[in-house]
C-alpha positions in Angstrom: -20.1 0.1 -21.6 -18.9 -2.4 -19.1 -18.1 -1.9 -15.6 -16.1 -3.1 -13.6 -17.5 -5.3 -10.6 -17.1 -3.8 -7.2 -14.1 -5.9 -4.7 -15.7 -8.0 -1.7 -16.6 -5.4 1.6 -14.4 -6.0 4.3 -16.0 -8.5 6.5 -15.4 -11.7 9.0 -16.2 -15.1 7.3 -17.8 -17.8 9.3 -14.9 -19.5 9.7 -13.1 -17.0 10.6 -11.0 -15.8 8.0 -11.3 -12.2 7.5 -11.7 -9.9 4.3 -9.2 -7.2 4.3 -9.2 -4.1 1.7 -5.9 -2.4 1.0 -5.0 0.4 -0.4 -1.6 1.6 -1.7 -0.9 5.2 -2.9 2.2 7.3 -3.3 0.8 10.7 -2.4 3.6 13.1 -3.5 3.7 14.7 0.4 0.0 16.3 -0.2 1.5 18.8 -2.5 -1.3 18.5 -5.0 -5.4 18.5 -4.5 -5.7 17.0 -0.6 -9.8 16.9 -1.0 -9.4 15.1 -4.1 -6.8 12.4 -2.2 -9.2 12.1 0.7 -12.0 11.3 -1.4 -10.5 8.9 -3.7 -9.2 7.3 -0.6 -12.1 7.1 1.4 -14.5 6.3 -1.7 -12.0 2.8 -2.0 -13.1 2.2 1.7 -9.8 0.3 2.6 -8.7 -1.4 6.2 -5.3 -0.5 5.3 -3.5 2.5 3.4 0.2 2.0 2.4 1.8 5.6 1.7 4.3 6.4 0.3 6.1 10.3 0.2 4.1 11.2 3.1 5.0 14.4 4.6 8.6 14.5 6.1 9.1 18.3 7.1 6.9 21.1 8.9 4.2 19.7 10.6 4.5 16.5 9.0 2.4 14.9 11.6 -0.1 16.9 11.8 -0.4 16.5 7.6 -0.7 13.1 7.8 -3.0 13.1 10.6 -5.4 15.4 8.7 -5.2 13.2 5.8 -6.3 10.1 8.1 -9.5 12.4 9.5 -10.6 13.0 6.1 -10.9 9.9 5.2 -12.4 8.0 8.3 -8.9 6.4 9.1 -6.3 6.8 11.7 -2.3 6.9 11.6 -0.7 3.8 12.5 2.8 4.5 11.8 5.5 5.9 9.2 5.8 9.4 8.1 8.9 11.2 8.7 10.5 8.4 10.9 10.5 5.9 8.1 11.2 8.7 5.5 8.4 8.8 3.9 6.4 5.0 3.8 3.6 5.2 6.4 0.8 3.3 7.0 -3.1 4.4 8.1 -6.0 2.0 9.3 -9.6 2.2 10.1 -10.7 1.0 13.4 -11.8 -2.3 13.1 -7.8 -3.1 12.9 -6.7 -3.9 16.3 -2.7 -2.8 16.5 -0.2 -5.3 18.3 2.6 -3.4 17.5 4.4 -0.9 14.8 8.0 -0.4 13.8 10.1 2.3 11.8 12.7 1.0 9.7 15.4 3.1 8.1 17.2 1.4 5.3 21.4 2.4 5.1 22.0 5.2 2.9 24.0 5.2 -0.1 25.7 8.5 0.2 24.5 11.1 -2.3 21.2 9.3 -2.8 17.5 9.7 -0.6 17.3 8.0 2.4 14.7 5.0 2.4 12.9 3.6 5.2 9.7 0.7 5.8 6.7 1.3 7.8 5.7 -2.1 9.3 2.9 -3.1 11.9 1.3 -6.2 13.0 -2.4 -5.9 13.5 -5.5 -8.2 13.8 -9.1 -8.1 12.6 -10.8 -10.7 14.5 -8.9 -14.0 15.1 -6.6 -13.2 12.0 -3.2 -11.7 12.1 -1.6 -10.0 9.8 1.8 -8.2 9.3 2.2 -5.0 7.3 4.6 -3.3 5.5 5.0 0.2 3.2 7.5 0.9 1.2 9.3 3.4 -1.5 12.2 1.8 -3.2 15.0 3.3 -4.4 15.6 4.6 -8.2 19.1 3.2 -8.4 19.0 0.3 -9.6 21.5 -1.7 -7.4 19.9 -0.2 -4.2 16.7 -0.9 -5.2 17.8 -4.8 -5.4 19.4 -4.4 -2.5 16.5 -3.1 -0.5 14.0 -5.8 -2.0 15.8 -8.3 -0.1 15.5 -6.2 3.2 11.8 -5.8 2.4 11.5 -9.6 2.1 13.9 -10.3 5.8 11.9 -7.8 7.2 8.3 -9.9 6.5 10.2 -13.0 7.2 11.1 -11.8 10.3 7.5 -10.2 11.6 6.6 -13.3 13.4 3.5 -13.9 11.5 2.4 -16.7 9.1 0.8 -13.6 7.1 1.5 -10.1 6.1 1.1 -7.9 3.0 3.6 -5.2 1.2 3.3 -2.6 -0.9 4.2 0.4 -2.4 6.1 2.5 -5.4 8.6 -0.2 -6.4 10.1 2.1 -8.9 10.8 -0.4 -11.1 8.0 -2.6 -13.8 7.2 -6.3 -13.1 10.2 -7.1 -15.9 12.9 -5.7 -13.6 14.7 -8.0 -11.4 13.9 -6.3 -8.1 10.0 -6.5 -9.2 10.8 -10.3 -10.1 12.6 -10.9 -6.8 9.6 -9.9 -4.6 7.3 -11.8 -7.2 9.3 -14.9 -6.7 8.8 -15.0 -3.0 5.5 -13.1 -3.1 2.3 -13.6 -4.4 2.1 -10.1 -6.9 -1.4 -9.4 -6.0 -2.0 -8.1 -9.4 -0.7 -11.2 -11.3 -3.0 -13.2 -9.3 -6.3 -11.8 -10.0 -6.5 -8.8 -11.9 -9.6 -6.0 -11.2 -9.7 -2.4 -12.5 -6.7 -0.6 -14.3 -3.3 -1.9 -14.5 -1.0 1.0 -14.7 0.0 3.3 -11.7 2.0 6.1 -13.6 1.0 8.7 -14.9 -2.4 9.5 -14.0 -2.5 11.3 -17.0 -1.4 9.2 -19.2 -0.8 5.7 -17.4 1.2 3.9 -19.5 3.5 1.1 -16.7 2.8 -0.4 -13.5 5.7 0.4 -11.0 3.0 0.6 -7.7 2.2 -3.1 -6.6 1.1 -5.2 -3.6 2.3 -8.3 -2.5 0.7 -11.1 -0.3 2.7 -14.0 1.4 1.6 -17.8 0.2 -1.9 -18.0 1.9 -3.5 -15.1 1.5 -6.6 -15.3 -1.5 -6.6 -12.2 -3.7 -10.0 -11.4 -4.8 -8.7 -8.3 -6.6 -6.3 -6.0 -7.7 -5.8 -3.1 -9.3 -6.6 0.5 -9.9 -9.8 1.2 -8.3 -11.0 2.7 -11.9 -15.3 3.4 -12.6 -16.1 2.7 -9.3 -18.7 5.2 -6.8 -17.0 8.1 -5.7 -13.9 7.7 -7.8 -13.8 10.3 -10.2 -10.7 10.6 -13.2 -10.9 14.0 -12.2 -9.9 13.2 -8.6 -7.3 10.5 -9.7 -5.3 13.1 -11.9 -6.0 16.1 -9.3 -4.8 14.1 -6.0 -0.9 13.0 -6.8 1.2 12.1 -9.6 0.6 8.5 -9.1 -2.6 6.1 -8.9 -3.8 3.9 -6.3 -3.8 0.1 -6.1 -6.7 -1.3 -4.2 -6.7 -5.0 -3.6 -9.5 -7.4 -1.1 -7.0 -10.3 0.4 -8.7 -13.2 1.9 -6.4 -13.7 5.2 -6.9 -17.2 7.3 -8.0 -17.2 10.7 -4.8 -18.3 12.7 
């Protein structure tokens, strides 16, 4: 049976460029198996986690920071005050600075939010941003376009998104970002494609997204690879994970 080849290690390139591994995973506010998440997350050994439905009540904090020990990684932002996107890191990120957003609310509908951050590994700088987008459709639209003024506006020549789009690659919010982004997936495809349902995944509405720059190696569900188990997949959340490596220039 084939397997799939194992993405690039984070790492520092001699000329400075820097390997970056990120992970995004909607994690259903750790109302399922947290062991299983924590393993499958640390096993994918990322730089960067964009979540999405992190904990937004009791404790939430606390929750998420938990979450972030388990898996050898700290919280860098989000949570609650971006209701629900958040972002963890491991420490070779060095943090310039992070920022909530909350996104206006259409009445009768869930609020949305971005967790953003700027941070550097080395000589390279990178902005950062989570996101979970909304299920109406005209909202969601509308929101994609704040996601990509938001990057635009960072202050950095390169940054990665990511998150539940709720929405397939055919719709025209997925389009819009794919338009102005590189869809890391698109570009070089690694592992399994579909996000929902672990169960029975069947359409890919979890994505990243690099600015024009950044090299994908890979992307994709981090499927057959050590310490990722199917049993962990379908026990940690309701969604899978999308792991990609991103080649970032030095600035």
């Amino acid at each position: 049976m084939a397997t799939t080849p194992l993405l690039p290690d984070s790492r520092t390139e001699p000329d400075g460029s820097a390997v970056v591994r990120v992970l995004s995973y909607n994690i259903r506010s750790m109302y399922d198996d947290t062991d299983a998440l924590a393993r499958v997350i640390t096993a994918c050994a990322p730089d960067l986690v964009l979540v999405q439905e992190a904990p937004r009540f009791f404790r939430w904090r606390k929750k998420l920071a938990r979450l972030a020990r388990a898996s050898g990684l700290v919280t860098l932002s989000g949570g609650a005050t971006a209701a629900g996107p958040a972002i963890l890191c491991s420490l070779r990120a060095t943090v310039e600075r992070t920022e909530d957003v909350l996104l206006p609310r259409t009445p009768g509908l869930h609020r949305r939010g971005f967790a953003t951050a700027v941070v550097r590994f080395g000589g390279v700088r990178l902005g950062v941003l989570s996101c979970h987008l909304s299920l109406a459709r005209d909202e969601r639209y509308a929101q994609g376009g704040m996601l990509l003024d938001r990057l635009a506006g960072m202050g950095v020549d390169h940054a990665v998104a990511g998150g539940d789009v709720n929405e397939r690659p055919d719709g025209r919010t997925f389009r819009r970002l794919g338009d102005s982004l590189t869809d890391c997936w698109a570009a070089e495809p690694w592992g399994g494609e579909y996000t929902s349902t672990p169960a029975e995944p069947h359409q890919r509405i979890d994505a990243l997204f690099a600015t024009r720059g950044v090299e994908v190696l890979g992307c994709g569900v981090p499927l057959d690879q050590p310490g990722v188990t199917e049993a962990d997949l379908r026990a940690a959340t309701d969604h899978l994970p999308v792991l990609a490596a991103l080649r970032v220039p030095a600035a």
